[in-house]
ROLUMLUM-849035 format. One line per 8 residues: number of its first residue (from 1); their letters; for each residue x, y, z of C-alpha. Coordinates in steps of 0.5 Angstrom, whole numbers, plus 500, padded with zeros to 3 digits. Layout:
! ROLUMLUM-849035
NUM	a	X/Y/Z; ...
***
This chain:
! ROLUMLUM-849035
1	xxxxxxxx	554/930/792; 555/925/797; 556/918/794; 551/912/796; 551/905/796; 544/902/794; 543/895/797; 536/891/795
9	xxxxxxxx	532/884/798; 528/881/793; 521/876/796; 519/872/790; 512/869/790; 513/863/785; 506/860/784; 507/852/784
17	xxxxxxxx	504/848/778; 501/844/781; 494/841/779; 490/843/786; 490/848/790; 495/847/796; 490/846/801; 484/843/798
25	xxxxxxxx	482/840/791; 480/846/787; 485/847/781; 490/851/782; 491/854/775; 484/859/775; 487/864/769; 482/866/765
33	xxxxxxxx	476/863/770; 471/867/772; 471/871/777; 470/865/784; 468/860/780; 474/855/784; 473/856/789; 471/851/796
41	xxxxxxxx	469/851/804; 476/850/805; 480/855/800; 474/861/801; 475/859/809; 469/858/811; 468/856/818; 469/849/820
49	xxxxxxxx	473/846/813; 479/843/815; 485/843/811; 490/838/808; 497/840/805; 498/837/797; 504/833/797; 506/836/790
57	xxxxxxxx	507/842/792; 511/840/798; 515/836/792; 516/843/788; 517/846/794; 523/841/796; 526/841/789; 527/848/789
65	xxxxxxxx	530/848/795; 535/843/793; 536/847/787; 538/853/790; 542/849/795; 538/851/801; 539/847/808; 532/842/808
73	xxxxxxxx	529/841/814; 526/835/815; 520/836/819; 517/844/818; 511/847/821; 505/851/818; 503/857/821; 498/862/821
81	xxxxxxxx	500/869/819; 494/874/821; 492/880/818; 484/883/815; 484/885/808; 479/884/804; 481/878/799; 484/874/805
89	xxxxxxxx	477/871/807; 478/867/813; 483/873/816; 489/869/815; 494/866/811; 497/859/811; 504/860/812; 511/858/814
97	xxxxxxxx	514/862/819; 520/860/824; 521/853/822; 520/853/814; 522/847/809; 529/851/806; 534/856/809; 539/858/806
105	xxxxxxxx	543/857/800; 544/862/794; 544/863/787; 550/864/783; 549/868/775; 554/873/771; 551/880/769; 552/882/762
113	xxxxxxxx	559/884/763; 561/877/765; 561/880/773; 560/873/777; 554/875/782; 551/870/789; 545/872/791; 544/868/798
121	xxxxxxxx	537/866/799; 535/867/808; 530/862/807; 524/859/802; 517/857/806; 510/854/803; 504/858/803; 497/859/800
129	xxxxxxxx	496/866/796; 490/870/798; 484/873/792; 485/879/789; 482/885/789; 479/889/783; 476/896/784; 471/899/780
137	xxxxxxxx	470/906/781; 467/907/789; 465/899/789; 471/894/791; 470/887/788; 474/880/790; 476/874/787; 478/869/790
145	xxxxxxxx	479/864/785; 487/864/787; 485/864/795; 489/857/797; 493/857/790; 500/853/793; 507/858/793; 514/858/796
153	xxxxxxxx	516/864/798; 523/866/796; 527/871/801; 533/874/799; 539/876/803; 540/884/801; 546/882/797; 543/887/790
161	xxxxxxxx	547/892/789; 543/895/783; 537/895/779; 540/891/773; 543/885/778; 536/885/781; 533/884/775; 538/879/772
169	xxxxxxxx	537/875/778; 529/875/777; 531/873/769; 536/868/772; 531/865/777; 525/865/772; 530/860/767; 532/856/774
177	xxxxxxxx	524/855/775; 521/853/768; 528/848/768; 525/844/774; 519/844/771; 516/848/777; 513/853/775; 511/857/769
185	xxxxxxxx	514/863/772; 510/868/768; 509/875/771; 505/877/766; 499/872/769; 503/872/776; 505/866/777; 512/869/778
193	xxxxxxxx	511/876/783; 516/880/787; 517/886/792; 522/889/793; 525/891/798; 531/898/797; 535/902/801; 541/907/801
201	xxxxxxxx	547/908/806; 553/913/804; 559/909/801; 563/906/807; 558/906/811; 557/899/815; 550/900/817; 544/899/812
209	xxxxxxxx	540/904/811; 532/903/812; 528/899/807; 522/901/803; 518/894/800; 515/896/793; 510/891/791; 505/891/785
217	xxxxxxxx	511/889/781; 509/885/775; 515/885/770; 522/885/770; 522/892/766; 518/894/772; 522/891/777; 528/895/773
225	xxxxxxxx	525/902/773; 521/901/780; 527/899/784; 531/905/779; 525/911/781; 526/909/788; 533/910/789; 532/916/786
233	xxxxxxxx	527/918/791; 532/916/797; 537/920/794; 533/926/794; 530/925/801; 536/925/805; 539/930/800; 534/934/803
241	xxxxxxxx	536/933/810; 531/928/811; 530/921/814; 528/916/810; 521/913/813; 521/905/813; 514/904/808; 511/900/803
249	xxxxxxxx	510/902/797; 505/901/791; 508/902/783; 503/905/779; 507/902/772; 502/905/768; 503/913/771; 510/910/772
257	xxxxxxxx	510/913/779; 510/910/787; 505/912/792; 506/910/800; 501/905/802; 503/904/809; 508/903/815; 511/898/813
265	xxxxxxxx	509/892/818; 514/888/822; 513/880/825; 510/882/831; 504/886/827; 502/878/824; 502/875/831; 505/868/828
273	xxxxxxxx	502/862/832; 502/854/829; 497/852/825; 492/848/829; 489/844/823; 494/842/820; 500/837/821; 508/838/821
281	xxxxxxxx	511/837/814; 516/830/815; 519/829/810; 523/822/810; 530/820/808; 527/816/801; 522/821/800; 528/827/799
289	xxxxxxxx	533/821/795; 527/820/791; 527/827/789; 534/827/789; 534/822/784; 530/826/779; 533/833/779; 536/834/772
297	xxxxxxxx	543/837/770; 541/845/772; 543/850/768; 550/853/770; 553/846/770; 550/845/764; 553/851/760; 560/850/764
305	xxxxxxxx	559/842/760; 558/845/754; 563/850/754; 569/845/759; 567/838/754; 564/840/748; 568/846/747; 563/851/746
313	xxxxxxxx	564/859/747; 562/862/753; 557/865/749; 555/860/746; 553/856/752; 550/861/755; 545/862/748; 544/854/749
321	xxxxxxxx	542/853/755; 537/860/756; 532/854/758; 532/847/758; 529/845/751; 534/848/747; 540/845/751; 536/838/750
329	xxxxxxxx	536/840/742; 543/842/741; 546/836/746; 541/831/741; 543/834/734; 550/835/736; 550/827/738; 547/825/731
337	xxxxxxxx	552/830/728; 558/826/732; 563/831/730; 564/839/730; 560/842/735; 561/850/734; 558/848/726; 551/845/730
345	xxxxxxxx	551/850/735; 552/855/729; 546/852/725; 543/852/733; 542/859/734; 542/862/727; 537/858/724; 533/854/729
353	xxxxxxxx	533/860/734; 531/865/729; 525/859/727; 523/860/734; 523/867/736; 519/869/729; 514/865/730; 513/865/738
361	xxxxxxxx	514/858/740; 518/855/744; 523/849/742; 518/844/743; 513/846/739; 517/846/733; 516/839/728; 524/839/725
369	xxxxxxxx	527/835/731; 535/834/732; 536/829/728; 533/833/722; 538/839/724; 545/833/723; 542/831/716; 542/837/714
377	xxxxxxxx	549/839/716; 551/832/713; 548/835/706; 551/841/706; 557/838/709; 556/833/703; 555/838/698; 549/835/696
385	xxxxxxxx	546/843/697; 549/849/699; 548/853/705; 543/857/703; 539/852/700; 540/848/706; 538/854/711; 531/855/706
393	xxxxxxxx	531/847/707; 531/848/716; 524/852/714; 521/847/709; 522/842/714; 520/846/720; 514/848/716; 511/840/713
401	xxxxxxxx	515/835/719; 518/831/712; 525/828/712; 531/833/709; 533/828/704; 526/827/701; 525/834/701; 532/836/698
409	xxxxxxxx	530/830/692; 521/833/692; 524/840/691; 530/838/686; 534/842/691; 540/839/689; 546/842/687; 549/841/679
417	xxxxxxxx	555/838/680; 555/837/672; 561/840/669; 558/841/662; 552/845/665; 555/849/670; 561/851/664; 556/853/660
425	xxxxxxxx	552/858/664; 560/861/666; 561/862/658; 555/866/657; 555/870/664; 563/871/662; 560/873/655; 555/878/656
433	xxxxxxxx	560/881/662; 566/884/657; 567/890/662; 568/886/669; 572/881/665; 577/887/662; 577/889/669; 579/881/672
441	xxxxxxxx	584/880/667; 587/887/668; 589/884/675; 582/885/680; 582/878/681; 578/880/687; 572/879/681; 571/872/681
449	xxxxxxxx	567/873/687; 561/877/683; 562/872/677; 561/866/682; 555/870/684; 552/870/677; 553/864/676; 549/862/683
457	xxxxxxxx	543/867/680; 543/864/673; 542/857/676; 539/859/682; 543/857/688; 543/850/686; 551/851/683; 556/848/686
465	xxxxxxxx	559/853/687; 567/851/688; 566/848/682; 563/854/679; 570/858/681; 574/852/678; 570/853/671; 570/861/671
473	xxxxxxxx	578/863/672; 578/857/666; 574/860/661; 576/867/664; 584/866/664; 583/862/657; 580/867/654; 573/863/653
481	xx	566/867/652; 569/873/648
***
């Protein structure tokens, strides 16, 4: 069987969040309303309403676009892309076409095996969404509720190789828009869409093959297993001795199947012209430094800071800067704490980030804050608890908002460090534990471990326990408890 290389493109359609519409006032967010109830003249294209572009969107939009190092053009253009369907009520959508506001750029990630991979972006251009169209039975219902809801289009170059690099890169893009603070990026209530468009071409072979777009992907498994469905397809239509037709492809991710939709349309099929209605975007010197000036530190410049200046694993780097509000957290309790960064990161992703995925939130909705994780470093640093005591100590104090310190002396979590108290309960484990104390004193030192262990149970966690295994070789090695 012959060899093949696959090449995917990836369009991202990222739903801005903006408070209004990209073209009127109606509010942008309409999940959960009832059907066409957010909607005006303008965004249900009436004849005669007259749109005016939202500079927030215009704002997010640039923001991307510095982000993913993209060229900026300073002055780009609003066209009209013309096609009948029945959720674009005005036979048109409101879009970028030859002049957007970003071409160019990339995005830099690793795959799982530490494989750096760039994926060039072609260009990044403004839009309005069009409704959406149910069917119910032979009866086809339209909301348009999302009509006029501000996008940016995000097009790829065909530099994917594999399902899995595509599914990383919509992972890695996703981390980068809830980042920047631009888009909630969730699939699952399409705010982050995706078409992709595959290929297939015998290894060595210079020229792509024709593309297939799958559309009606919304989730990243989705993405995965649609993309992997599709290669398999080709494969076996040119193993058949036939050609592969250039088509747009539904995936059915309920039945787990694709279905042909149409003939793939090209530029020509939309026949672009400017908008008439709608001035040229300019955008100014100070407008795009001011923008500048507000971009935060991006996520793979963070992780290689952790790692290069704070010292951190790769790896750890990597879990700390999933998204912003960890990084943020982490950095905060590692500046409190002012010493040994691993042991904050330590408590960071064992403790903290199991708080956080148990319960299904997110970093910001936990009450326990950095300065409350360095506090409790310090007390087990100090002795004051034990590590055990001390990660029931991050949950006692996520779950009531309370200082560490006042809990600990509240709940009398503090460890005993009275001689007198630890060695008589050392007396009695050694006592009632004759057979283990042979075996100890035969030459299994190793034991001392279960004794310390009995001796935490007996006075439930709240021994210190080097003290304990002081006490316990006295009491075994001298013969005490017999």
């Amino acid at each position: 069987m012959a060899e093949y290389e696959v090449t995917i493109g990836l369009e991202t359609h990222i739903q801005l969040n903006t408070i209004t519409k990209a073209f009127c006032s109606c509010k942008a967010d309409s999940w959960g309303d009832a059907p066409n109830t957010n909607i005006c003249p303008v965004c249900s294209g009436l004849p005669g309403a007259l749109p005016a572009a939202n500079k927030a969107m215009v704002e997010k939009a640039l923001i991307l676009c510095l982000a993913m190092n993209a060229d900026i053009n300073m002055t780009s253009f609003f066209d009209r892309k013309n096609y009948l369907y029945a959720d674009l009520p005005a036979g048109y959508q409101i879009t970028q076409n030859d002049k957007p506001i970003g071409i160019g750029g990339y995005l830099d990630f690793q795959m799982d095996d530490g494989r750096p991979v760039r994926v060039r972006i072609d260009n990044l251009h403004m839009e309005e969404d069009a409704g959406k169209t149910r069917n119910e039975g032979d009866i086809r219902l339209i909301d348009m509720n999302r009509c006029g809801v501000p996008l940016v289009e995000m097009v790829t170059q065909p530099d994917m190789h594999s399902a899995d690099e595509a599914a990383t890169y919509l992972i890695k893009l996703r981390q980068l828009l809830r980042w920047l603070g631009i888009s909630e990026a969730n699939m699952e209530k399409a705010h982050l869409r995706c078409d992709a468009n595959v290929s297939i071409r015998p290894k060595g072979q210079v020229k792509l093959g024709k593309k297939c777009e799958i559309k009606n992907i919304n989730s990243i498994e989705a993405v995965r297993t649609a993309i992997n469905y599709e290669i398999q397809r080709q494969i076996k239509e040119v193993e058949a001795g036939n050609e592969i037709e250039q088509w747009t492809i539904e995936w059915d991710n309920d039945a787990l199947e694709l279905r042909k939709m149409r003939s793939k349309e090209t530029a020509a099929d939309y026949r672009y012209f400017r908008e008439p209605n709608l001035m040229p975007v300019v955008i100014s010197e100070e407008f795009l430094q001011s923008v500048k000036e507000g971009m935060p530190e991006l996520p793979l410049a963070r992780q290689k800071r952790f790692e290069t200046e704070l010292g951190l694993p790769a790896y750890d780097a990597s879990i700390l800067t999933a998204d912003r509000e960890t990084s943020e957290f982490f950095e905060e309790a590692a500046k409190v704490y002012g010493e040994d960064n691993k042991r904050v990161s330590n408590w960071m992703m064992n403790e903290v980030l199991r708080i956080v995925n148990e319960k299904g939130i997110g970093v910001a909705e936990l009450k326990i804050t950095p300065s409350n994780l360095a506090d409790i470093i310090r007390l087990v640093d100090k002795k004051t608890i034990n590590t055990t005591t001390g990660k029931t100590l991050v949950d006692k104090v996520n779950d009531s908002g309370k200082d560490p310190a006042a809990l600990v002396k509240e709940l009398g979590l503090g460890l005993v460090s009275d001689d007198s108290i630890i060695r008589e309960v050392c007396e009695k484990i050694v006592a009632n534990s004759p057979k283990e104390k042979a075996l100890y004193l035969g030459g299994k030192e190793t034991l001392i471990g279960w004794f310390v262990g009995q001796v935490m149970r007996e006075m439930r966690g709240k021994a210190d326990p080097e003290l304990a295994k002081t006490i316990l070789e006295s009491v075994l090695k001298a013969g005490e408890g017999n």
